[in-house]
VEXDREN-2710 file (C-alpha; in Angstrom, 1 decimal):
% VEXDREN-2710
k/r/px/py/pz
1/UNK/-168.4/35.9/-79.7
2/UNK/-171.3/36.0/-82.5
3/UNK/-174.7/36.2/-80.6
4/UNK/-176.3/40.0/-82.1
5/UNK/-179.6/41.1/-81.0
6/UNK/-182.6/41.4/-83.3
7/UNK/-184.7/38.5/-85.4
8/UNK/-183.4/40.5/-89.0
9/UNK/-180.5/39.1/-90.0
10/UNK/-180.0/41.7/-93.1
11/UNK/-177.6/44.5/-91.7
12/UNK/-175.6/42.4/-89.4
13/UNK/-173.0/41.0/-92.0
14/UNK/-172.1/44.6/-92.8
15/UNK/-171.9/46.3/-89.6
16/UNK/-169.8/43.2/-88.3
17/UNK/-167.1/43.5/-91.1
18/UNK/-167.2/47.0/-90.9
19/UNK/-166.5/47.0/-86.9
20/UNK/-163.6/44.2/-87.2
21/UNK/-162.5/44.2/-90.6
22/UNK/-159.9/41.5/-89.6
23/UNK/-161.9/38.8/-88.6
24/UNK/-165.8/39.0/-89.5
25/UNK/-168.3/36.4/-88.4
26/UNK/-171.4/34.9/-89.1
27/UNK/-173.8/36.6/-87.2
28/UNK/-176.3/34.6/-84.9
29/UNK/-179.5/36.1/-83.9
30/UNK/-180.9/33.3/-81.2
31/UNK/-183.7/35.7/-80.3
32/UNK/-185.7/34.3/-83.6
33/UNK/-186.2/30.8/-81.5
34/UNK/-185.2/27.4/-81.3
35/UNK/-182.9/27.0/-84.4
36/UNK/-181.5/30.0/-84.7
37/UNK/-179.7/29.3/-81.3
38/UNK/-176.2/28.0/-81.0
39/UNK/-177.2/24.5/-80.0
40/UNK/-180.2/24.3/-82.4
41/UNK/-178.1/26.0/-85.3
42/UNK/-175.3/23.3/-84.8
43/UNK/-177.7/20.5/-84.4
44/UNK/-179.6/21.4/-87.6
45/UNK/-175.7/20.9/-89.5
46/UNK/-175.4/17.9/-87.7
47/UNK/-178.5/15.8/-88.7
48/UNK/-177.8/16.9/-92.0
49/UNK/-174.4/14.8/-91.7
50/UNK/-176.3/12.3/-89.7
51/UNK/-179.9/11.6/-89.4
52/UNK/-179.4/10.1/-86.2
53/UNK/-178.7/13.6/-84.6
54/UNK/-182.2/15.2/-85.7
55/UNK/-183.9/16.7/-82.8
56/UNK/-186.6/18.7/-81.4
57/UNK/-187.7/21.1/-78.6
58/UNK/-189.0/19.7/-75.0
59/UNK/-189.6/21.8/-72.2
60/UNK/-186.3/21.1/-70.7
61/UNK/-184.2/21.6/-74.2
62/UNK/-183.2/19.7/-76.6
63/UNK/-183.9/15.7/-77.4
64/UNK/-182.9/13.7/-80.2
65/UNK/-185.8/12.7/-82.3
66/UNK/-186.9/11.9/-86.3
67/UNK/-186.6/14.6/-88.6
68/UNK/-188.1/17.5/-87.3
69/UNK/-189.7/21.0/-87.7
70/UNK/-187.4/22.6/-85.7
71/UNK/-183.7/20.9/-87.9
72/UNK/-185.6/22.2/-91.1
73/UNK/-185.9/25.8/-89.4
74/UNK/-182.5/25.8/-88.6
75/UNK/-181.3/25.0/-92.1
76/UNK/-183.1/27.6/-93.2
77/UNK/-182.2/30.3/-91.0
78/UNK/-178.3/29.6/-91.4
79/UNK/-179.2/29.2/-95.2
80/UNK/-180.6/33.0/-95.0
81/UNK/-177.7/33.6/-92.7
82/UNK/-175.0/32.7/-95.2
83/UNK/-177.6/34.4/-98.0
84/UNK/-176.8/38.0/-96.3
85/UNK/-172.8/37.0/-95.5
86/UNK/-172.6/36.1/-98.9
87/UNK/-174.2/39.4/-99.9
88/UNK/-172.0/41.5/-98.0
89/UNK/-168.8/40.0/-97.8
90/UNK/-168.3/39.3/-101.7
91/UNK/-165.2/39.9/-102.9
92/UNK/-163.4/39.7/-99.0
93/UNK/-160.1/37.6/-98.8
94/UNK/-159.1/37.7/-95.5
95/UNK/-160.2/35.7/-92.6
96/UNK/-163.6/34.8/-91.6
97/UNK/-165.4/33.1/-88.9
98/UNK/-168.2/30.8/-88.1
99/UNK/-168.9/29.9/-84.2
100/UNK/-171.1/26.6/-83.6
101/UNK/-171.6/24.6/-80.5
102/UNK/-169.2/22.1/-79.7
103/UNK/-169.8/18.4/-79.2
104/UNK/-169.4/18.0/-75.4
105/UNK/-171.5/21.3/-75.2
106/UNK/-174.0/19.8/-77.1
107/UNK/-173.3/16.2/-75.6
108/UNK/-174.3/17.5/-72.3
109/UNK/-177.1/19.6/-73.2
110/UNK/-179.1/17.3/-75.4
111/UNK/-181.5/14.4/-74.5
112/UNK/-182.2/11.1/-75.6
113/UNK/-184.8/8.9/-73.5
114/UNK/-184.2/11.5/-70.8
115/UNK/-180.2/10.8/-70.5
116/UNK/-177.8/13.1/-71.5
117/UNK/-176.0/12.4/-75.1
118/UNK/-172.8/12.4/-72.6
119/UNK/-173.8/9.5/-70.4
120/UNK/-173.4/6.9/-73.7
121/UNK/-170.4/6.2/-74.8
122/UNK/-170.9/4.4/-78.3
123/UNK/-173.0/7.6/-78.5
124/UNK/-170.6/9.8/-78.3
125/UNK/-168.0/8.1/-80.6
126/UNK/-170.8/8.5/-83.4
127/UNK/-171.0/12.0/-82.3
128/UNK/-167.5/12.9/-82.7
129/UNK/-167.5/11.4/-86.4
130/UNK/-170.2/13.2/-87.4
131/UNK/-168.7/16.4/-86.3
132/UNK/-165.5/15.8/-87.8
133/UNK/-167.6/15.4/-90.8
134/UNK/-169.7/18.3/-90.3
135/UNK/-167.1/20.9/-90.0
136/UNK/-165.4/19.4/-93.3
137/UNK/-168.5/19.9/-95.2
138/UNK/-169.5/23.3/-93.9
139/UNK/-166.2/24.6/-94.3
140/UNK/-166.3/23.7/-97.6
141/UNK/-170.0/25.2/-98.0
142/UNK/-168.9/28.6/-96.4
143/UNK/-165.8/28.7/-98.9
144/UNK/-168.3/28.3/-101.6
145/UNK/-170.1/31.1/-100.1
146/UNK/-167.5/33.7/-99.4
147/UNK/-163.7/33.2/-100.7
148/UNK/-162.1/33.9/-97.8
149/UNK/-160.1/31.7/-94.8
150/UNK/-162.9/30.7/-92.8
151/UNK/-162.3/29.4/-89.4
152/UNK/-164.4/27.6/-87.3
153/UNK/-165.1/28.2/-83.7
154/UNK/-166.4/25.5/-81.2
155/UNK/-168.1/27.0/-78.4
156/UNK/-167.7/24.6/-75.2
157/UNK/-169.3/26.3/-72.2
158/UNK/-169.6/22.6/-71.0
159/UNK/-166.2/21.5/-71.8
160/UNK/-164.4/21.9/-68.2
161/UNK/-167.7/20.7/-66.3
162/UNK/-167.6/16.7/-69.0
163/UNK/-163.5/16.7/-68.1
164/UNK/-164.0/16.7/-64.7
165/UNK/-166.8/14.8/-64.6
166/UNK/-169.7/17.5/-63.3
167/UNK/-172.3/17.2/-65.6
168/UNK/-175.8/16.5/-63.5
169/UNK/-178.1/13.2/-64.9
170/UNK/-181.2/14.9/-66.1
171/UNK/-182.7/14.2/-63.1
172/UNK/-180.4/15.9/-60.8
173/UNK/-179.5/13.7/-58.0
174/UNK/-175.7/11.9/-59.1
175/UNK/-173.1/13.0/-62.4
176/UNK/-171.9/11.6/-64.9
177/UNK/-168.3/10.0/-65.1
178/UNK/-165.9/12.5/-66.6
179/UNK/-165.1/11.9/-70.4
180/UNK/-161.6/12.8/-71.5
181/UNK/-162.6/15.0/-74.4
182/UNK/-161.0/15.1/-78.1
183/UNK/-160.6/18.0/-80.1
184/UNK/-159.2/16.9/-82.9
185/UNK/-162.0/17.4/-85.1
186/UNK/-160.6/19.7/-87.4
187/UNK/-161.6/22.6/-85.9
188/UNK/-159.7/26.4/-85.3
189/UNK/-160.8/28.1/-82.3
190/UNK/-162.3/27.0/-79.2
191/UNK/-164.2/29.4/-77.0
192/UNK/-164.9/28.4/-73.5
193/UNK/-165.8/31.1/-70.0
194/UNK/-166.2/28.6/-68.1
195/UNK/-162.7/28.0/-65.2
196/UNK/-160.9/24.8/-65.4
197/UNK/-160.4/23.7/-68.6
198/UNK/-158.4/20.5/-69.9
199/UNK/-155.6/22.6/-70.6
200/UNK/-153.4/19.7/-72.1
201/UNK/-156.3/18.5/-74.5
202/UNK/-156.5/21.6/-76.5
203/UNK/-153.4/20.9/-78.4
204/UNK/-155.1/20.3/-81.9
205/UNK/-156.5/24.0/-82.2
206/UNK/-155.0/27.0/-83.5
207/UNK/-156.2/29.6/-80.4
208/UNK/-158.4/29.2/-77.7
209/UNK/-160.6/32.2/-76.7
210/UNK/-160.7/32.6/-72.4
211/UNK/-162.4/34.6/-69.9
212/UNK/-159.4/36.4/-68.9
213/UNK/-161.8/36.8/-65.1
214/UNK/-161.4/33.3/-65.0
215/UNK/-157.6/32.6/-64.8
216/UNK/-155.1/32.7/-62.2
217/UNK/-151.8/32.1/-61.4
218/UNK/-151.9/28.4/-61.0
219/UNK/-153.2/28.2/-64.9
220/UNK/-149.7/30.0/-66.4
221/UNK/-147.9/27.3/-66.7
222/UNK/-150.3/25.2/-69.0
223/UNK/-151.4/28.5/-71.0
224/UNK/-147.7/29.3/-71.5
225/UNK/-146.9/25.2/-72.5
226/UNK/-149.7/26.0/-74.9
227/UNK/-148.3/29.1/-76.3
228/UNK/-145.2/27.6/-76.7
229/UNK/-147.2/25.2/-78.6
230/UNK/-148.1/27.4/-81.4
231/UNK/-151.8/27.5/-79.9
232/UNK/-152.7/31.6/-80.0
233/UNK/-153.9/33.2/-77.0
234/UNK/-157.4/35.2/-77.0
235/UNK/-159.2/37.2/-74.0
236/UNK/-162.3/37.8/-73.1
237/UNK/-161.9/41.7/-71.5
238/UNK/-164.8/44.5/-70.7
239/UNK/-164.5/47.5/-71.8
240/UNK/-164.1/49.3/-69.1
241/UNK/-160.8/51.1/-67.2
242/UNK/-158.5/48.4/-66.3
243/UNK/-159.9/45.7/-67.8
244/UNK/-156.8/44.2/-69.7
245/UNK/-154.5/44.6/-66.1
246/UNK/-155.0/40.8/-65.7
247/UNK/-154.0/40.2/-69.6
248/UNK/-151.2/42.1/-68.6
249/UNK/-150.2/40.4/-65.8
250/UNK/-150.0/36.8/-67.6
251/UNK/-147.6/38.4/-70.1
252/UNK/-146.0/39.7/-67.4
253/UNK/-145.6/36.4/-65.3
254/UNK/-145.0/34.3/-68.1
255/UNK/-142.5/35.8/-70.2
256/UNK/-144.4/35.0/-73.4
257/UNK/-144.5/37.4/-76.4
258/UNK/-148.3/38.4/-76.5
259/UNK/-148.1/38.0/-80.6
260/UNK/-150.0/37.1/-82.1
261/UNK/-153.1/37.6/-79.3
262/UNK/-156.8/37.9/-79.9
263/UNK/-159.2/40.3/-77.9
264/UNK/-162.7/39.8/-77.7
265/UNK/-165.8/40.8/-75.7
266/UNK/-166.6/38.4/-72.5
267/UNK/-169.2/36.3/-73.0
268/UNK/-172.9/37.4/-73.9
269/UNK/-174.6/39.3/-77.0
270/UNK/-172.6/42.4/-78.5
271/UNK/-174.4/44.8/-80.2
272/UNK/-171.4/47.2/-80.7
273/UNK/-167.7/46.5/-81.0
274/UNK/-166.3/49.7/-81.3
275/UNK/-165.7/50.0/-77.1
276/UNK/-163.2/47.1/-77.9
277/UNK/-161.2/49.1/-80.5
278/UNK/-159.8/50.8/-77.6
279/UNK/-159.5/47.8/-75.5
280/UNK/-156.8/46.6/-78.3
281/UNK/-155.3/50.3/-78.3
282/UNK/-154.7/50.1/-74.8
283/UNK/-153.0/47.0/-74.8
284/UNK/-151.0/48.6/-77.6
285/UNK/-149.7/50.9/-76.0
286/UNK/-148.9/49.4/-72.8
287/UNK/-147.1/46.1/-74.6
288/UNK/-145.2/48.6/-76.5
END
């Protein structure tokens, strides 16, 4: 969904629009280290919009902090990010993309005095401001960048397990009261592998982007309310034989149209998208 292997940033822009010409995105190469990962990129946007959300490295993560070393690093690594997008892309309208970490992802991930960000609710309400605020501005900073339609993707691993109320204290032993999550932040996409999502909160976005291994029949009728919705449908699908049966199978169950419908690999680094060309063939064919 935008992780890439490697610490060189320099050929990835090109080989990802030439693979899917359609929809490019920023590549992320989180094997350079803390800040070029999706939480430490996101964060480093974030304390830009808000000091308050600067943070550094412990051994368990991430924990809010002054300014540090490590939100510097991440500026600058996105910076020579958008350096080779720019680069590459010039001159392409169509759509783009840029995947970050989401605030209840990042809520329930980071630290501060050893409680999750989740676990404070006037904490949170500041978060959400500031993202609204940090999408705004880096939408506008990737338009400057590259003229095309950029959308922006929140990835929210830790979405379903904040809704229901299953994120562990940092110690371990009790969880955290469920949060009923908002989404409208002015975001695009959201990205999620994780089962048992808020199904009726993601009303705001334009698509969401599933583990297709992850739903079953009891999630139809809330995927197909969202269709109906105008929210696009995407799929996470291997590529191997048989993979889009199950994709299949909702369309069949459900009635819907499957137009428009975005593929994508499951979760994980890609290295090569070509195998999901004929993913998208197949379900071509077989839709007709």
């Amino acid at each position: 969904m935008g992780s890439v292997p490697g610490t060189e940033v320099r050929d990835w822009p090109t080989r990802i629009s030439d693979q899917l010409p359609d929809l490019p995105h920023v590549p992320e190469l989180p094997e350079r280290g803390p800040g070029a990962d999706m939480i430490g990129r996101t964060l480093g946007l974030l304390s830009a919009v808000s000091a308050d959300f600067c943070a550094t490295t412990t051994v368990t993560g991430w924990e809010l902090s002054a300014a540090s070393k490590e939100m510097r690093r991440a500026r600058s690594l996105l910076g020579e990010d958008l350096d080779a997008v720019e680069s590459s892309w010039s001159g392409h309208t169509g759509f783009a993309k840029q995947q970050l970490a989401g605030p209840y992802t990042l809520a329930a991930t980071v630290e501060r005095k050893g409680n999750r960000l989740v676990s404070d609710r006037g904490l949170m309400r500041d978060l959400l401001t500031a993202y609204r605020q940090l999408i705004a501005d880096h939408r506008a900073q990737l338009g400057r960048r590259v003229g095309a339609t950029w959308l922006i993707q929140l990835d929210e691993p830790s979405l379903p397990a904040v809704a229901a109320g299953m994120v562990r204290t940092t110690s371990g032993m009790s969880v955290l009261p469920a949060l009923e999550p908002d989404l409208d932040l002015g975001a695009d996409l959201l990205h999620c592998c994780a089962g048992g999502l808020p199904w009726e909160r993601l009303r705001p976005l334009g698509g969401i982007l599933i583990d297709q291994e992850q739903l079953g029949i009891a999630d139809d009728e809330s995927l197909a309310e969202l269709s109906t919705a105008g929210v696009t449908m995407g799929f996470g699908v291997s590529a191997v034989p048989g993979s889009v049966r199950k994709v299949l199978d909702f369309f069949d169950r459900t009635g819907l149209v499957p137009a428009p419908m975005l593929i994508s690999p499951p979760c994980g680094m890609v290295a090569d998208y070509r195998p999901w060309h004929r993913v998208v063939e197949s379900l071509n064919e077989r839709l007709g």
